[in-house]
C-alpha positions as protocol buffer text, in pm:
chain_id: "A"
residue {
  index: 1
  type: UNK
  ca { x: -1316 y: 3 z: 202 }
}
residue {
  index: 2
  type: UNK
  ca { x: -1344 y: -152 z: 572 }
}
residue {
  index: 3
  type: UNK
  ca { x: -1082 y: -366 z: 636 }
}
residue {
  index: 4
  type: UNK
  ca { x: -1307 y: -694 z: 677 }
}
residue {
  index: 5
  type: UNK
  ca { x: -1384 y: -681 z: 340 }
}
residue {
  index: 6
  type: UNK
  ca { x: -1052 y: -571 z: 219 }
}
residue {
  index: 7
  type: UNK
  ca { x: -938 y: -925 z: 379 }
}
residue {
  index: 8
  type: UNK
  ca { x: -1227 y: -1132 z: 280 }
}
residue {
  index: 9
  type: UNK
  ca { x: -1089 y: -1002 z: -84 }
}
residue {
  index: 10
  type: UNK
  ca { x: -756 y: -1158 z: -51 }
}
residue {
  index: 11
  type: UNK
  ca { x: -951 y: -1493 z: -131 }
}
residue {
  index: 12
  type: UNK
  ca { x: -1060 y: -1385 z: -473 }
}
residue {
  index: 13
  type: UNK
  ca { x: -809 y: -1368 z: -841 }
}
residue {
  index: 14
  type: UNK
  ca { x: -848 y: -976 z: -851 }
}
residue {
  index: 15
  type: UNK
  ca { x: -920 y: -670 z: -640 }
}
residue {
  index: 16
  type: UNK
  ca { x: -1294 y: -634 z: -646 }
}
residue {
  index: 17
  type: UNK
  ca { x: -1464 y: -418 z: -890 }
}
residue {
  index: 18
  type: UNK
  ca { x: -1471 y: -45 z: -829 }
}
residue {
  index: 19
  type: UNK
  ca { x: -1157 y: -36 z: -593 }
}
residue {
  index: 20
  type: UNK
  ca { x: -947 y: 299 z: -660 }
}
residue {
  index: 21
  type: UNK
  ca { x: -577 y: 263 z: -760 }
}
residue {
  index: 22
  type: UNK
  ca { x: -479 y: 296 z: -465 }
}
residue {
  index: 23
  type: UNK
  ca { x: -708 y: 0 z: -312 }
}
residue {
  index: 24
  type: UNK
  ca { x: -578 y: -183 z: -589 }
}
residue {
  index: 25
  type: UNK
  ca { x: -228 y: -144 z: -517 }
}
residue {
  index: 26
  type: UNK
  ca { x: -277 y: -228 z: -142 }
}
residue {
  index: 27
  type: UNK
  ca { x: -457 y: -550 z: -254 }
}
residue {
  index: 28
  type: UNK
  ca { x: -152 y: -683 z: -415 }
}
residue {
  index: 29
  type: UNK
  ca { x: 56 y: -582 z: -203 }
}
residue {
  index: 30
  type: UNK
  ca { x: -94 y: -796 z: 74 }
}
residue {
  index: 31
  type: UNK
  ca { x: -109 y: -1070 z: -201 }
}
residue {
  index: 32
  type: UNK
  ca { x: 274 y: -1030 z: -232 }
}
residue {
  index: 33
  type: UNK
  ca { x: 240 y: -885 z: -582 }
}
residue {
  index: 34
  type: UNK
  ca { x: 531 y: -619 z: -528 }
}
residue {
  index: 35
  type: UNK
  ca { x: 567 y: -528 z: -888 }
}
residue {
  index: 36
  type: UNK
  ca { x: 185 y: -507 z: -940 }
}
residue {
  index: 37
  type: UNK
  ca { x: 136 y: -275 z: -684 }
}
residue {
  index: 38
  type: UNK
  ca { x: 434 y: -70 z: -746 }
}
residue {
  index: 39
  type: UNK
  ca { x: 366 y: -80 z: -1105 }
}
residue {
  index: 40
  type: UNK
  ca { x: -13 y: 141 z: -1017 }
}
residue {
  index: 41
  type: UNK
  ca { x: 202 y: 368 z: -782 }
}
residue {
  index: 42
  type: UNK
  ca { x: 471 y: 409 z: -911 }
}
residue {
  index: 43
  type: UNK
  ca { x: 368 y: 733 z: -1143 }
}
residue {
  index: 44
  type: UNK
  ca { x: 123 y: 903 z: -913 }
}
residue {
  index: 45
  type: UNK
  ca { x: 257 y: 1227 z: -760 }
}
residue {
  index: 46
  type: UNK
  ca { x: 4 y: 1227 z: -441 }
}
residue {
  index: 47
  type: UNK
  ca { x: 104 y: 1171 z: -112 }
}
residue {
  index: 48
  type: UNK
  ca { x: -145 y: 846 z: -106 }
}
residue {
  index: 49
  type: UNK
  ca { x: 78 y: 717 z: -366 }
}
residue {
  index: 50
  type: UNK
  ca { x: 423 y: 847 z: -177 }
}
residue {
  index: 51
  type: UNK
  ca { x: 273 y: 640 z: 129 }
}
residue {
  index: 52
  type: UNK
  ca { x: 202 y: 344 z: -84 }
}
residue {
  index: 53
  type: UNK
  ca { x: 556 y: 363 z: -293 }
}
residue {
  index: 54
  type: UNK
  ca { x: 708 y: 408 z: 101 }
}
residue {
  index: 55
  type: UNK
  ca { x: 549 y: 80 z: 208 }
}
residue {
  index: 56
  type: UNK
  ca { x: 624 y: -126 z: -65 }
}
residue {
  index: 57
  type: UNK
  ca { x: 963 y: -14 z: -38 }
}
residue {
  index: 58
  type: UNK
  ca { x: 998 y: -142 z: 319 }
}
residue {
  index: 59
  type: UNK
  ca { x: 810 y: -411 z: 224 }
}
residue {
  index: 60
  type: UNK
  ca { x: 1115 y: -546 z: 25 }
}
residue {
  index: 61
  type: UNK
  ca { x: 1383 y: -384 z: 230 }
}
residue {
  index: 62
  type: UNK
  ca { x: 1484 y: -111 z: 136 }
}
residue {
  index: 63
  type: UNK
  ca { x: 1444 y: 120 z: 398 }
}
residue {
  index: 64
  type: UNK
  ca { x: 1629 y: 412 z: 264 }
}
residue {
  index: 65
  type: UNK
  ca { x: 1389 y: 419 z: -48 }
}
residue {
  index: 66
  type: UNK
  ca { x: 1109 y: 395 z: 213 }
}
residue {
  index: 67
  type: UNK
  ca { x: 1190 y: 680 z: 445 }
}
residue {
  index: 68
  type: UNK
  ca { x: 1256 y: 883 z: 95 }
}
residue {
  index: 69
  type: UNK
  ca { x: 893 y: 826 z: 20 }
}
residue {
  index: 70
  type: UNK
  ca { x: 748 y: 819 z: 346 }
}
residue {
  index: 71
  type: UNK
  ca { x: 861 y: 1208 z: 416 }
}
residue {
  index: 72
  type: UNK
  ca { x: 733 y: 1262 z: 41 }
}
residue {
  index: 73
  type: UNK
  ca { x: 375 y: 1162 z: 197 }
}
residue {
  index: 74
  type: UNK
  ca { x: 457 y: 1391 z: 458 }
}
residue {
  index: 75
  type: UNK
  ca { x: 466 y: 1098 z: 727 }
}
residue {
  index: 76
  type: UNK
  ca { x: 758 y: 884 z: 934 }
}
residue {
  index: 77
  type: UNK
  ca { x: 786 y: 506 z: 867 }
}
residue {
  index: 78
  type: UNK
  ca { x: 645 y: 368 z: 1166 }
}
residue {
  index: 79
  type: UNK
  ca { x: 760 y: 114 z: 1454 }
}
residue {
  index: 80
  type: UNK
  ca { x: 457 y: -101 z: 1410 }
}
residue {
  index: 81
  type: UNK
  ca { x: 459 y: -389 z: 1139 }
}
residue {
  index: 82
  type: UNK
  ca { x: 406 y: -397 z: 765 }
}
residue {
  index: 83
  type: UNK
  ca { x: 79 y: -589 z: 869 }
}
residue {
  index: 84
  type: UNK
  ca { x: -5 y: -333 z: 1092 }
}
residue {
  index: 85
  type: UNK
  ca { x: 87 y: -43 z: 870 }
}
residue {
  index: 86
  type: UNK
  ca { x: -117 y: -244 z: 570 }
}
residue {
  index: 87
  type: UNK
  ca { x: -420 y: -295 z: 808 }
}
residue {
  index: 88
  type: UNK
  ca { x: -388 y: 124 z: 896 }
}
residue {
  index: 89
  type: UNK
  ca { x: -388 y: 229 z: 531 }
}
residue {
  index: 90
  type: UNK
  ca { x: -659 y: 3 z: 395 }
}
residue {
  index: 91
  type: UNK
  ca { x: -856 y: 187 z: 652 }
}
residue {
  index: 92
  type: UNK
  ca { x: -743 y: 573 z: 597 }
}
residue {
  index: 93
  type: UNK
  ca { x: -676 y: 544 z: 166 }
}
residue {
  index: 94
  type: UNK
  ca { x: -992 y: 573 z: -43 }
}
């Protein structure tokens, strides 16, 4: 999904139809869902999921739960923002 739509979604009651888990999850996650989102990820053992879990974790603070899952997906939480971070994984997760 291209970002521009992924934002143009943020206007609408649900993620639009067809979007993978994973799409999903970043959708509510931008609409401040937390438990939504964490609730689709939480269960997955990929390391799209582990990137996901690692965001939402910084997302609400808690950075050492973060960095746990952000080696898990094989990356380093980065120095850029959340919005940043949101806008490079809507771009990069299928």
């Amino acid at each position: 999904m291209n970002l521009d739509l992924f934002n143009e979604s943020l206007s609408q009651q649900a993620p639009l139809p067809g979007s993978t888990v994973y799409q999903q999850a970043l959708w509510y996650a931008a609409k401040n869902n937390w438990d939504e989102a964490h609730t689709l990820v939480q269960d997955l053992d990929d390391a799209n999921a582990a990137w996901i879990h690692g965001y939402l974790h910084w997302q609400e603070g808690d950075i050492s739960n973060a960095d746990y899952w952000y080696r898990r997906a094989s990356r380093k939480r980065p120095s850029h923002s959340l919005q940043e971070e949101l806008n490079v994984m809507v771009s990069s997760i299928t």
